[in-house]
KOLKOL-155738 format. One record per residue: residue number from 1; residue in one letter; y, x, z of N, C-alpha, C in turn. Coordinates in nm, 2 decimals. Atoms other than C-alpha are relative to their C-alpha. Last residue first. Layout:
// residues N
NUM, A, Y, X, Z, Y, X, Z, Y, X, Z .
...
***
This chain:
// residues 240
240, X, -0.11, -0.13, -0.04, 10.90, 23.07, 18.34, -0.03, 0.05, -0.13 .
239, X, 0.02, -0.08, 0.15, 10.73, 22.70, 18.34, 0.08, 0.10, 0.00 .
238, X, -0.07, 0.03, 0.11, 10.71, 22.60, 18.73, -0.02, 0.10, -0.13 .
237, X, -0.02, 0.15, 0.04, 10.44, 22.49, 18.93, 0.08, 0.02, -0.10 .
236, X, -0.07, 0.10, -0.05, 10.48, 22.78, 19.16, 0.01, -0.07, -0.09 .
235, X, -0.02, -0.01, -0.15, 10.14, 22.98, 19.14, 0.14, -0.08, 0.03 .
234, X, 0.12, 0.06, -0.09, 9.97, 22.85, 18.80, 0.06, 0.03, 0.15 .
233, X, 0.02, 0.17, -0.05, 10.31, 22.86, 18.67, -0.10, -0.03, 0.07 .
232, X, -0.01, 0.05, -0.12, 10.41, 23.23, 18.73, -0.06, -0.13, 0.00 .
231, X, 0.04, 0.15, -0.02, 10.24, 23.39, 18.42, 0.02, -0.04, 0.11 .
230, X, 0.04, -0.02, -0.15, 10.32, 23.79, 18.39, 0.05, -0.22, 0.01 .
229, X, -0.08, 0.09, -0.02, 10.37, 23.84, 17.98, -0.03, -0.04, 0.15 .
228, X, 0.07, 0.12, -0.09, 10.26, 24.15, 17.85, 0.08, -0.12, 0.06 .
227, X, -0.03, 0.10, 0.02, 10.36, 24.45, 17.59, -0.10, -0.18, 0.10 .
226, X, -0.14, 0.03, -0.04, 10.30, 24.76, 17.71, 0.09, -0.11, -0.01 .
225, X, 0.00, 0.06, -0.13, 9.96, 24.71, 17.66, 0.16, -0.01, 0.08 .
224, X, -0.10, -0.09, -0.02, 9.97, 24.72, 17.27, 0.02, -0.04, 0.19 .
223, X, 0.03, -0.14, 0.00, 9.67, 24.63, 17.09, 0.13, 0.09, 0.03 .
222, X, 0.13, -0.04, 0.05, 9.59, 24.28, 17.17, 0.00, 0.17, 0.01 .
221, X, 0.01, -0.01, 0.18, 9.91, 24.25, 17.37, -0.14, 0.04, -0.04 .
220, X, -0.01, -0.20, 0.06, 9.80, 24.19, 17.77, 0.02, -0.02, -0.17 .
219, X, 0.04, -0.04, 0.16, 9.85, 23.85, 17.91, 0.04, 0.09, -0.04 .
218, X, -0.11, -0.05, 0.12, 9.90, 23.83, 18.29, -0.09, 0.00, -0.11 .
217, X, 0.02, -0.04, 0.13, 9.77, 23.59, 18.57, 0.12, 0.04, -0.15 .
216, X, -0.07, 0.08, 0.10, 9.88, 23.57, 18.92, -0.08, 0.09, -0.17 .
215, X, -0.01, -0.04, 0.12, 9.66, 23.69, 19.23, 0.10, -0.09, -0.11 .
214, X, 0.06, 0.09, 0.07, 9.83, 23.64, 19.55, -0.03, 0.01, -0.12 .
213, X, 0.13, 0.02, 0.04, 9.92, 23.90, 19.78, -0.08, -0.08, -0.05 .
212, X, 0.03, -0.13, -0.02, 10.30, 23.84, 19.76, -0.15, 0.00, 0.05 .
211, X, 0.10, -0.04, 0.10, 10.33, 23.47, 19.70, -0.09, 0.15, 0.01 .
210, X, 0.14, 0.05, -0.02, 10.52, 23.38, 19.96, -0.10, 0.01, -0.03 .
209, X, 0.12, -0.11, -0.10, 10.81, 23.61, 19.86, -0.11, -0.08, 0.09 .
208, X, 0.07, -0.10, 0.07, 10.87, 23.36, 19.55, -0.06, 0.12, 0.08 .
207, X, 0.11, 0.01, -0.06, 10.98, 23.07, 19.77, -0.08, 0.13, -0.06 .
206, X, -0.05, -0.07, -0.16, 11.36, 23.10, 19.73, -0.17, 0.04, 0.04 .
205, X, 0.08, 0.08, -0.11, 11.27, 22.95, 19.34, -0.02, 0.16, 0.12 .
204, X, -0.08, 0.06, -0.10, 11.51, 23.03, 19.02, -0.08, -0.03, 0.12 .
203, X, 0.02, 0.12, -0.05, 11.28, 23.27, 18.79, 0.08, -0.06, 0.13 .
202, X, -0.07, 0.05, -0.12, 11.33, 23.61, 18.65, -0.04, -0.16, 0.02 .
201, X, -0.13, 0.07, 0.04, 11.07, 23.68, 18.39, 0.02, 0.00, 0.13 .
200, X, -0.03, 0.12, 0.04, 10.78, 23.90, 18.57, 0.14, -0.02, -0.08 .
199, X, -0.10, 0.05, -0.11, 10.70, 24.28, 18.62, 0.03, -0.15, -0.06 .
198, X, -0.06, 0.08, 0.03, 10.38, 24.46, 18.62, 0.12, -0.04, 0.02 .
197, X, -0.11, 0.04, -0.06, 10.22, 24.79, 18.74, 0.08, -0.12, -0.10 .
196, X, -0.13, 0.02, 0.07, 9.93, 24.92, 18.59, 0.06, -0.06, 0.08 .
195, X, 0.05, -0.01, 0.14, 9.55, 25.04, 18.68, 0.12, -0.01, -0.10 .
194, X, -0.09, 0.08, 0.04, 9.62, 25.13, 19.07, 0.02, -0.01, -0.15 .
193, X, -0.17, -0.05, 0.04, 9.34, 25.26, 19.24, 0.07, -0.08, -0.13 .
192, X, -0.16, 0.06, -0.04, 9.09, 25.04, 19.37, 0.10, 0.08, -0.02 .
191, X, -0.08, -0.10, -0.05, 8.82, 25.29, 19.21, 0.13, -0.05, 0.14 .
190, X, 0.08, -0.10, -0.10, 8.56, 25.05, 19.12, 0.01, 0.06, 0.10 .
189, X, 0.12, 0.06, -0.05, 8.74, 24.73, 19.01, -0.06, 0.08, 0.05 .
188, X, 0.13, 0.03, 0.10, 9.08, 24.91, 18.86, -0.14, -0.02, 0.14 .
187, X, 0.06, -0.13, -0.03, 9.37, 24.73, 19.01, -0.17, 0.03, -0.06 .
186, X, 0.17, 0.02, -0.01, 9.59, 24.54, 18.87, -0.09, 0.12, 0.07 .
185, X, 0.06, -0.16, 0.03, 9.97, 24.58, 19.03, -0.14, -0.10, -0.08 .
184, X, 0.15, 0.03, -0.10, 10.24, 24.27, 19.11, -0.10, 0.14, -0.16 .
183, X, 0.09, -0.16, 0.09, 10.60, 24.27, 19.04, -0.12, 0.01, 0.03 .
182, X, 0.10, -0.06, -0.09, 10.78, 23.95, 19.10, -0.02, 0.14, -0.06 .
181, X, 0.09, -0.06, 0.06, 11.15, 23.83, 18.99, -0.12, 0.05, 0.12 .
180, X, 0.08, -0.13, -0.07, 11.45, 23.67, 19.15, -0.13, -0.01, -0.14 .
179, X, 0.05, -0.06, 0.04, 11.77, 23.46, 19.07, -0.12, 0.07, 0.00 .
178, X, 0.15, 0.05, -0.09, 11.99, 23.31, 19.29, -0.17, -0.02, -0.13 .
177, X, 0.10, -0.05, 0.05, 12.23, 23.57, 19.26, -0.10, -0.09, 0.04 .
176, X, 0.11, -0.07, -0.07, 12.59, 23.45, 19.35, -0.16, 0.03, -0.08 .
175, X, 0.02, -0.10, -0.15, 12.88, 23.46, 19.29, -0.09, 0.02, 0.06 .
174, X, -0.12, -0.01, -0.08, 12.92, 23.16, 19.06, 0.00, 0.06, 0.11 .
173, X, -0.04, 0.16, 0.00, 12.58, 23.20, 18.89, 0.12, 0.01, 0.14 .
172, X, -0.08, 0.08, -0.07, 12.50, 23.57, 18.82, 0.10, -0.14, 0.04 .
171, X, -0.02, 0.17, 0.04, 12.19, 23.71, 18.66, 0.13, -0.05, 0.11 .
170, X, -0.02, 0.05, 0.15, 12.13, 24.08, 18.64, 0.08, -0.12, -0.02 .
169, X, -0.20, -0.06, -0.03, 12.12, 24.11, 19.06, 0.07, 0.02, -0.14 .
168, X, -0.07, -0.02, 0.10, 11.77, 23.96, 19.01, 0.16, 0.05, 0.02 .
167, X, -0.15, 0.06, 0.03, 11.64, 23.95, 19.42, 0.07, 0.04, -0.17 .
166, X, -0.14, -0.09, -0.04, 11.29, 24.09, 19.45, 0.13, -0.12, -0.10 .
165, X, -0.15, 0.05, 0.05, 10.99, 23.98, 19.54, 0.11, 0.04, 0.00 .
164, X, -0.13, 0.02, -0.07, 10.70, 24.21, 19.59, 0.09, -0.10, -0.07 .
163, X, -0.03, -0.07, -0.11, 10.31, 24.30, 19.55, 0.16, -0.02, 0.03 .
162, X, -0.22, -0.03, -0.02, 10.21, 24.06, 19.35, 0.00, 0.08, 0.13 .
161, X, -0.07, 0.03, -0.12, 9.83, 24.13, 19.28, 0.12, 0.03, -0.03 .
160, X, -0.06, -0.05, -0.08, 9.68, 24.10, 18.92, 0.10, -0.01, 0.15 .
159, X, 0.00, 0.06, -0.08, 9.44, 23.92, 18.67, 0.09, 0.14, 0.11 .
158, X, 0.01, -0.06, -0.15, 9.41, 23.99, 18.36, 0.01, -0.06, 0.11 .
157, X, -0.01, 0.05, -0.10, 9.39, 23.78, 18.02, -0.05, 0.06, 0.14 .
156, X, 0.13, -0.04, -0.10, 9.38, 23.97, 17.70, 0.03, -0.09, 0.14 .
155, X, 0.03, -0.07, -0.08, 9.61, 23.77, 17.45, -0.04, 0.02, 0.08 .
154, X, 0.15, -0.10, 0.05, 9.57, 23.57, 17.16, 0.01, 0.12, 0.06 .
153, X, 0.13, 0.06, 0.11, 9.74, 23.24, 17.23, -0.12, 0.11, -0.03 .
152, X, 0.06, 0.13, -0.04, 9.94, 23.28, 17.53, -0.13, -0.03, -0.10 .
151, X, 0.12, -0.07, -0.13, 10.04, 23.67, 17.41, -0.08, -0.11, 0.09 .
150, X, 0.12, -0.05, 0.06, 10.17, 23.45, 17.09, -0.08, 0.09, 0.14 .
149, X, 0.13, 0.11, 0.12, 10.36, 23.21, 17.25, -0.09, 0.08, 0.00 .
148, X, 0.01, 0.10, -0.10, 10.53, 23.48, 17.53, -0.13, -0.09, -0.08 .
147, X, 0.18, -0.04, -0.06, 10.57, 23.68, 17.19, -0.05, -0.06, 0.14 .
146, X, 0.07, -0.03, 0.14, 10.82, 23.43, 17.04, -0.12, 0.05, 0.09 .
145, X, 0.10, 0.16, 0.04, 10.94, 23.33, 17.37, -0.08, 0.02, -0.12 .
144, X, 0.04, -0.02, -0.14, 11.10, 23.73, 17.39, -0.11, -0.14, 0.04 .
143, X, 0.13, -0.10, 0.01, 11.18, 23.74, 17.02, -0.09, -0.02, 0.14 .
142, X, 0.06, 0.08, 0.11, 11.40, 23.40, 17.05, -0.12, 0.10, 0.03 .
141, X, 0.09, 0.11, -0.08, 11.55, 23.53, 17.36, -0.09, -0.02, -0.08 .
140, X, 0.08, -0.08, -0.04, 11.67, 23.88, 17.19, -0.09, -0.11, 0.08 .
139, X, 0.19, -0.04, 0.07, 11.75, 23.67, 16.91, -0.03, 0.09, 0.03 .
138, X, 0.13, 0.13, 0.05, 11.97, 23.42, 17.12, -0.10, 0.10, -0.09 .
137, X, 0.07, 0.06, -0.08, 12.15, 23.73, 17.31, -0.12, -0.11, -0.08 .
136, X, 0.14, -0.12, -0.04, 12.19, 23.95, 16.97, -0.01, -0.09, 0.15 .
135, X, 0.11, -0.01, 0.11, 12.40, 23.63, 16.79, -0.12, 0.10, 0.07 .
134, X, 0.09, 0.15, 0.04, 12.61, 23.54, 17.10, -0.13, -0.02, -0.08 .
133, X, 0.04, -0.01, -0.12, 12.73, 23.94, 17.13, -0.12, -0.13, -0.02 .
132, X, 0.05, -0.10, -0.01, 12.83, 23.94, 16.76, -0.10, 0.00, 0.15 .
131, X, 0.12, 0.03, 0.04, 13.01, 23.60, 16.79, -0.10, 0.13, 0.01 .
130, X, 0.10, 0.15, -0.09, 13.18, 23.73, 17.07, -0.08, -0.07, -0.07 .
129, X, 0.05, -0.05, -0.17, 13.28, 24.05, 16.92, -0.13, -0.08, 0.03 .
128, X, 0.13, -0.05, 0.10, 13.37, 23.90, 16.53, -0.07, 0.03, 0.18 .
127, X, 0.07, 0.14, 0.01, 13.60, 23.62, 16.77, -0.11, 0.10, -0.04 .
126, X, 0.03, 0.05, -0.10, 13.78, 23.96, 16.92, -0.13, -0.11, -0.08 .
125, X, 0.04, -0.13, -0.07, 13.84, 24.08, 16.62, -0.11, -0.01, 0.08 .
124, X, 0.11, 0.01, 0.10, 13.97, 23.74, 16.46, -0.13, 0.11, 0.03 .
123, X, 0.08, 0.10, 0.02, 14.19, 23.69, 16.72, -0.14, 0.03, -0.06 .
122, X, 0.04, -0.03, -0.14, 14.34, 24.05, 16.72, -0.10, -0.11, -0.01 .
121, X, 0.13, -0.09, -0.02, 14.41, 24.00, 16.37, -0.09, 0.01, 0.10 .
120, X, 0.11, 0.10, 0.08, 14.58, 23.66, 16.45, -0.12, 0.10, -0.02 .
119, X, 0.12, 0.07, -0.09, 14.78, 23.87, 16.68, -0.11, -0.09, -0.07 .
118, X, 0.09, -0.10, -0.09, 14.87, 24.13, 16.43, -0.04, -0.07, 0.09 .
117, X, 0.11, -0.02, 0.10, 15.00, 23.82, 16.23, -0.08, 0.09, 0.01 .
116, X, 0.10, 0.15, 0.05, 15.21, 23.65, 16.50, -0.11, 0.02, -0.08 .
115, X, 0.04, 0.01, -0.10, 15.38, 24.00, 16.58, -0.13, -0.10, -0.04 .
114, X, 0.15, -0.14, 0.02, 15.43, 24.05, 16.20, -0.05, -0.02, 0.14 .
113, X, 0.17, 0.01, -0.03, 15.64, 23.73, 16.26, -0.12, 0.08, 0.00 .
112, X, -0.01, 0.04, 0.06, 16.01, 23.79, 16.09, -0.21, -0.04, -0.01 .
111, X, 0.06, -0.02, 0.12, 16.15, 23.91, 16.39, -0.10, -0.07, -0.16 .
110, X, -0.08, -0.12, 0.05, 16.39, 23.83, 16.60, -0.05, 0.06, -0.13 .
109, X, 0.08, -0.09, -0.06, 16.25, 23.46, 16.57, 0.07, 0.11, 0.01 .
108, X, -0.09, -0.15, 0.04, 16.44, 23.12, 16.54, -0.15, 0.11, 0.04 .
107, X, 0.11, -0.07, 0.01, 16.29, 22.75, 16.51, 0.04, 0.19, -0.02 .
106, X, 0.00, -0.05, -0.10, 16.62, 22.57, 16.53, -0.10, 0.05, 0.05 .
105, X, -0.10, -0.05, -0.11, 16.69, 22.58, 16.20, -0.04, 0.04, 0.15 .
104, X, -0.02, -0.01, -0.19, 16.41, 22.41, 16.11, 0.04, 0.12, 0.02 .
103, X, -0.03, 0.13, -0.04, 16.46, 22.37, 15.73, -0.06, -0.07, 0.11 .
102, X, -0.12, 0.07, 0.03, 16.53, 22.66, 15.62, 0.06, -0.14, 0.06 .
101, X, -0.02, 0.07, 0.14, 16.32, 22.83, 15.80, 0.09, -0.07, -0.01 .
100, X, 0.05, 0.18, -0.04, 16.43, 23.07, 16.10, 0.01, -0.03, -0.13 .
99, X, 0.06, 0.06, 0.11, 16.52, 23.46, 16.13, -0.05, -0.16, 0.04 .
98, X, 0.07, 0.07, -0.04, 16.77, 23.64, 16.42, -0.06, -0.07, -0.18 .
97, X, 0.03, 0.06, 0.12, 16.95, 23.90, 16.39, -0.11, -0.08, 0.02 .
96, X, 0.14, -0.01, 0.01, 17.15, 24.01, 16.71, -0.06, -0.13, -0.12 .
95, X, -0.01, 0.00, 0.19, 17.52, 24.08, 16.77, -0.17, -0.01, -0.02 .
94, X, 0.01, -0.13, 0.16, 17.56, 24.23, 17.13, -0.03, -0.14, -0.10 .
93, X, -0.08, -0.03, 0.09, 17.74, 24.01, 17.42, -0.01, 0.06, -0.13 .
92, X, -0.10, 0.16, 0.04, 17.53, 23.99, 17.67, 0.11, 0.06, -0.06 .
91, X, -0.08, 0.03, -0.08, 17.32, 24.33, 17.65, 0.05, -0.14, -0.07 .
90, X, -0.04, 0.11, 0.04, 16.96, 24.43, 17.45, 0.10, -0.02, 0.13 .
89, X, -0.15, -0.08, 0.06, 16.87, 24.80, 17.51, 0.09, -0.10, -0.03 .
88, X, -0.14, -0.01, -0.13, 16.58, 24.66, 17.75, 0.15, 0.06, -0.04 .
87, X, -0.15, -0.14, -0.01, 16.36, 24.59, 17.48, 0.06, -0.02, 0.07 .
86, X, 0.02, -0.09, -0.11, 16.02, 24.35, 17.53, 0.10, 0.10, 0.01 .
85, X, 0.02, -0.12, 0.06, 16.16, 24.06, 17.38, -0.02, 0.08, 0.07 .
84, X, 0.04, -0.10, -0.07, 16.18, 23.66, 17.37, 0.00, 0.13, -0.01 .
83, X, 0.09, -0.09, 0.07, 16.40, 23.42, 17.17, -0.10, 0.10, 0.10 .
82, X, 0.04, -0.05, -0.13, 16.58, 23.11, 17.36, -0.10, 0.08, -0.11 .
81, X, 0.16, -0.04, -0.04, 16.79, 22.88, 17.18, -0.03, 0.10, 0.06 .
80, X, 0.03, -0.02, -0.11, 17.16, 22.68, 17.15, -0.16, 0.07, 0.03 .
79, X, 0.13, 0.03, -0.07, 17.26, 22.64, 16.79, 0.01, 0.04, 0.12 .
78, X, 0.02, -0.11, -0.08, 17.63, 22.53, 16.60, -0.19, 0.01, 0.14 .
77, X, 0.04, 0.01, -0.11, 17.61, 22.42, 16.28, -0.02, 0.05, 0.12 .
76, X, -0.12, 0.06, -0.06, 17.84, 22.52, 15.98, -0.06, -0.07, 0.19 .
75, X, -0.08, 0.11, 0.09, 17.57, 22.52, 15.75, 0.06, -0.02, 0.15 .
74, X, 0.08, -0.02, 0.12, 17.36, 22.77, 16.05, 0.06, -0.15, -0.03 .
73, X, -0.05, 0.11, 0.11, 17.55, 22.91, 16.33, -0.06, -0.02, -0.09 .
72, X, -0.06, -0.08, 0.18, 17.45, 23.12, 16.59, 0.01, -0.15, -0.04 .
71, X, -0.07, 0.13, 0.11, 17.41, 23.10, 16.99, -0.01, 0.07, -0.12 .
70, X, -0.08, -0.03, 0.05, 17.16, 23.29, 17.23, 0.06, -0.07, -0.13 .
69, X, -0.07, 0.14, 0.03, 16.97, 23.26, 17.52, 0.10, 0.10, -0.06 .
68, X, -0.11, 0.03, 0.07, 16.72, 23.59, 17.55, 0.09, -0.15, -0.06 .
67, X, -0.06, 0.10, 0.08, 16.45, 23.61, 17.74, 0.08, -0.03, -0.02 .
66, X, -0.15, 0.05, -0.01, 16.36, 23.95, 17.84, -0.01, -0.15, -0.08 .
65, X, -0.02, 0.09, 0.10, 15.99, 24.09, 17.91, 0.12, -0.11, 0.00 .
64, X, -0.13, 0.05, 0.03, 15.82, 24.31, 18.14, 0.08, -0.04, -0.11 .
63, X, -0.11, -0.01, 0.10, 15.53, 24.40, 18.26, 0.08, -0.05, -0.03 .
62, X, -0.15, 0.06, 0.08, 15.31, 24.49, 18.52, 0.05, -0.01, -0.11 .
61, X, -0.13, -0.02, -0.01, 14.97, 24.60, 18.46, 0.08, -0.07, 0.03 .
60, X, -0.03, -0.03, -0.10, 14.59, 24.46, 18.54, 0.14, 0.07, -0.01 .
59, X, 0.06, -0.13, 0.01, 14.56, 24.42, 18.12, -0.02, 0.07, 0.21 .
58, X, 0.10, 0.04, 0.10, 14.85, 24.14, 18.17, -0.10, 0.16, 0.00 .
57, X, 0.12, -0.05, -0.02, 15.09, 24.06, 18.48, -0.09, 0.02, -0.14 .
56, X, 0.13, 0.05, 0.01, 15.41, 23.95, 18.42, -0.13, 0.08, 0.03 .
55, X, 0.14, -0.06, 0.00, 15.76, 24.00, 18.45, -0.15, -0.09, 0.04 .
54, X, 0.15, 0.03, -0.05, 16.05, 23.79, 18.33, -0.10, 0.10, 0.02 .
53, X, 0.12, -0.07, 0.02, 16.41, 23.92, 18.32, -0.14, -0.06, 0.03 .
52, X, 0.07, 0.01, -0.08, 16.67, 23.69, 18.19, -0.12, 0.08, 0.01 .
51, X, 0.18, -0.08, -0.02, 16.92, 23.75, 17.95, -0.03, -0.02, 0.12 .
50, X, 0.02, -0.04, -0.16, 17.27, 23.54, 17.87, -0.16, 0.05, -0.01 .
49, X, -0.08, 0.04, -0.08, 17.49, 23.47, 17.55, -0.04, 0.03, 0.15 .
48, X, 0.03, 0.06, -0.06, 17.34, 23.67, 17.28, 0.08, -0.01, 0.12 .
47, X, -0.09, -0.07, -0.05, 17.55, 23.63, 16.93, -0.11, 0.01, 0.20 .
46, X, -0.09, 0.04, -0.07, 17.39, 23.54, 16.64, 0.01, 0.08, 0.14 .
45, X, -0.07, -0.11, -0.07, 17.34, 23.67, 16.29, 0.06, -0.12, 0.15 .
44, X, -0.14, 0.06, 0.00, 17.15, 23.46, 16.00, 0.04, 0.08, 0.16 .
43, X, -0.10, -0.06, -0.11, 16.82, 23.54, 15.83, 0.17, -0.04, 0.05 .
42, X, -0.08, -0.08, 0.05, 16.57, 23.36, 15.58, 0.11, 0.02, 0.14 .
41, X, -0.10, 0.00, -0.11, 16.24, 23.27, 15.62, 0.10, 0.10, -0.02 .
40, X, -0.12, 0.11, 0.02, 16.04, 23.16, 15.34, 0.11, 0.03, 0.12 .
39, X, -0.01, 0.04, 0.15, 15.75, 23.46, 15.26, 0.15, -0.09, 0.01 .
38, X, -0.06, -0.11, 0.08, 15.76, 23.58, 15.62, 0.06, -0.06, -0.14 .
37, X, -0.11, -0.06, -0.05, 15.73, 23.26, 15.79, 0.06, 0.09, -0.09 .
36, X, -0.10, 0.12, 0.04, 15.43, 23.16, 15.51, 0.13, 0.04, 0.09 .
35, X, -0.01, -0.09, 0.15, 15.26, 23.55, 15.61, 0.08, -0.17, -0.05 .
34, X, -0.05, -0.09, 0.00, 15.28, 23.39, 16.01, 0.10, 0.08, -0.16 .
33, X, -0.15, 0.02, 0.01, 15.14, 23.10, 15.92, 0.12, 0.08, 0.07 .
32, X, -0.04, 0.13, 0.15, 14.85, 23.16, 15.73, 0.18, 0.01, 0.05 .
31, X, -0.08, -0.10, 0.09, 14.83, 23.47, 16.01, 0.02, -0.08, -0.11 .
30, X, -0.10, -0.10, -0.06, 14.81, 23.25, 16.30, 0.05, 0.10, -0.12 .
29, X, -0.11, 0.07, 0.03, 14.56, 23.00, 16.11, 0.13, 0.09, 0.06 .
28, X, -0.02, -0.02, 0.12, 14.32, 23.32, 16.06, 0.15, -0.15, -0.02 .
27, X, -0.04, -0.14, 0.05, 14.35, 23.41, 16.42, 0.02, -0.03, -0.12 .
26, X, -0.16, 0.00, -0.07, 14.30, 23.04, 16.56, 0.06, 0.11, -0.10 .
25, X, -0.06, 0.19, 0.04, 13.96, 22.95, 16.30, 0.19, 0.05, 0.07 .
24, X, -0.03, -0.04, 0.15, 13.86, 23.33, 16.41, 0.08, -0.10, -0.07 .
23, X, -0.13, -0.09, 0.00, 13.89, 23.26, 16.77, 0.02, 0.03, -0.14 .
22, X, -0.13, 0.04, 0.00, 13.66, 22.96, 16.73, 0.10, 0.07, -0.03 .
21, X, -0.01, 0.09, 0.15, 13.33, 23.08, 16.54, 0.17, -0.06, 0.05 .
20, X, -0.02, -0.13, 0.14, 13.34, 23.39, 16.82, 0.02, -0.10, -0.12 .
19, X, -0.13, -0.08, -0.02, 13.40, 23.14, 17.12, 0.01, 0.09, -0.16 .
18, X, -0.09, 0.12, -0.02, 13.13, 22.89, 17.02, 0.14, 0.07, -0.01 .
17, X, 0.05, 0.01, 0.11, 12.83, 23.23, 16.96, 0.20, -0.13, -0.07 .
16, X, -0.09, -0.13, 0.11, 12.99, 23.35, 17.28, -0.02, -0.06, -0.09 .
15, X, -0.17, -0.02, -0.05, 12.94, 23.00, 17.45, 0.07, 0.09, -0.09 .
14, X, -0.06, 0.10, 0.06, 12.59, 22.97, 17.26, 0.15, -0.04, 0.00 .
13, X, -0.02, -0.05, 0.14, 12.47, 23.30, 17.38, 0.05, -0.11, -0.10 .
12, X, -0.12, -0.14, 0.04, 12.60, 23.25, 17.72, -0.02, 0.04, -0.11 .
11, X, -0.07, 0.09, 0.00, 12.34, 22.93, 17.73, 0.14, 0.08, -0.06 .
10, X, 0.02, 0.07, 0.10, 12.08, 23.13, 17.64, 0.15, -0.10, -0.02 .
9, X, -0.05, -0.04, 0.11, 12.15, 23.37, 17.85, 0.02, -0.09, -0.11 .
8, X, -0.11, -0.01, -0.02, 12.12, 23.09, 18.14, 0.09, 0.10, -0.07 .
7, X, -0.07, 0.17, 0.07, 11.82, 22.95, 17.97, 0.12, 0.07, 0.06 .
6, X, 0.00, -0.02, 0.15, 11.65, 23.31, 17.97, 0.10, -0.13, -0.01 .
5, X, -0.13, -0.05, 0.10, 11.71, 23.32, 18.33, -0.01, 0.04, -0.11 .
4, X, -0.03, -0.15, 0.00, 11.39, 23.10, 18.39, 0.13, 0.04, -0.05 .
3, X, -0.09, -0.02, -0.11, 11.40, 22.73, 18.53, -0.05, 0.16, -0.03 .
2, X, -0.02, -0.15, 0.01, 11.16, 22.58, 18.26, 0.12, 0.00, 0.09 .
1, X, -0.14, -0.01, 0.04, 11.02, 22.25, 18.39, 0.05, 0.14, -0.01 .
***
């Protein structure tokens, strides 16, 4: 059973991949109907009745942000609503322009949505990101299994000591690292000095400093040795 941290990029590259095709779908309906506000909304003058201060947290800042209850009139009707804004020059009692369609009235804005359609930008931004990210995790996996296959099929086959387990601190599953990797040496046959240094896929199993003087088998690139693949299954069972 595979249980290497490739599946848990893998997984993160289908999340970003999910996130980057969504946020765009939001951002581009945000500015449809943002640029339709603009195009049909027409203006009318009311009066505000009472402010409230809200703060908030965003970016690790404070901030701050007034909500405004305030009346107007539209065909002789009278409204009751609630606009938001980050200005503090706004008092009870000023005169303030408010925009709404025709035909929801009580849909108001101060302004005439450019907010609404810089944030759609933002959306869309952001979505290009996170697809972007999603796309280079799965085809740095893809490449990485890709040669895995092929160093299985037509590469040199060594043999090497593990010399340590070590804890992945790359990989983090709700706080914690449960994660690890080996490293293990060849040595050359005459000299016993040290012919290369290896290092494994990450792999989920507590048991991996057990292993330490145990040979495991690597596959060397035909003509590139820097390229190899360090084979845990024959030592715990599982596919890495």
């Amino acid at each position: 059973m595979k249980n290497n941290a490739n599946m848990i990029f893998m997984i993160l590259g289908f999340a970003f991949i999910a996130f980057g095709l969504g946020l765009p779908i939001v951002g581009i309906n945000m500015m449809k109907s943002s640029s339709s506000f603009r195009s049909e909304a027409v203006s009318t003058e009311g009066v505000i009745v009472e402010i409230e201060v809200e703060r908030y947290r965003s970016n690790g800042e404070t901030r701050t942000r007034y909500i405004l209850s305030v009346d107007y009139i539209i065909d002789g009707k009278n409204y009751e609503n609630i606009v938001k804004s980050t200005s503090s020059s706004k008092r009870v009692g000023d005169k303030i322009t408010l925009y709404y369609l025709p035909d929801a009235p009580w849909d108001i804005r101060i302004g005439k949505g450019i907010d609404t359609f810089w944030g759609g930008v933002l959306f869309i931004g952001v979505g290009g990101i996170f697809l972007t990210v999603g796309i280079v995790f799965l085809v740095k996996i893809k490449r990485k299994v890709a040669l895995k296959n092929y160093l299985k099929e037509n590469g040199k086959i060594i043999y090497a000591q593990v010399t340590t387990a070590e804890t992945d601190f790359s990989v983090s599953v709700s706080g914690s690292h449960p994660y690890s990797f080996i490293r293990c040496m060849a040595m050359e046959p005459d000299s016993n000095e040290i012919k290369a240094t290896y290092k494994s896929w990450s792999i989920k199993n507590d048991n991996l400093g057990s292993y330490v003087g145990k040979q495991v088998k690597v596959y060397l690139h035909p003509d590139d040795n820097k390229k190899y693949y360090v084979d845990l299954e024959d030592l715990t069972g599982q596919e890495n």
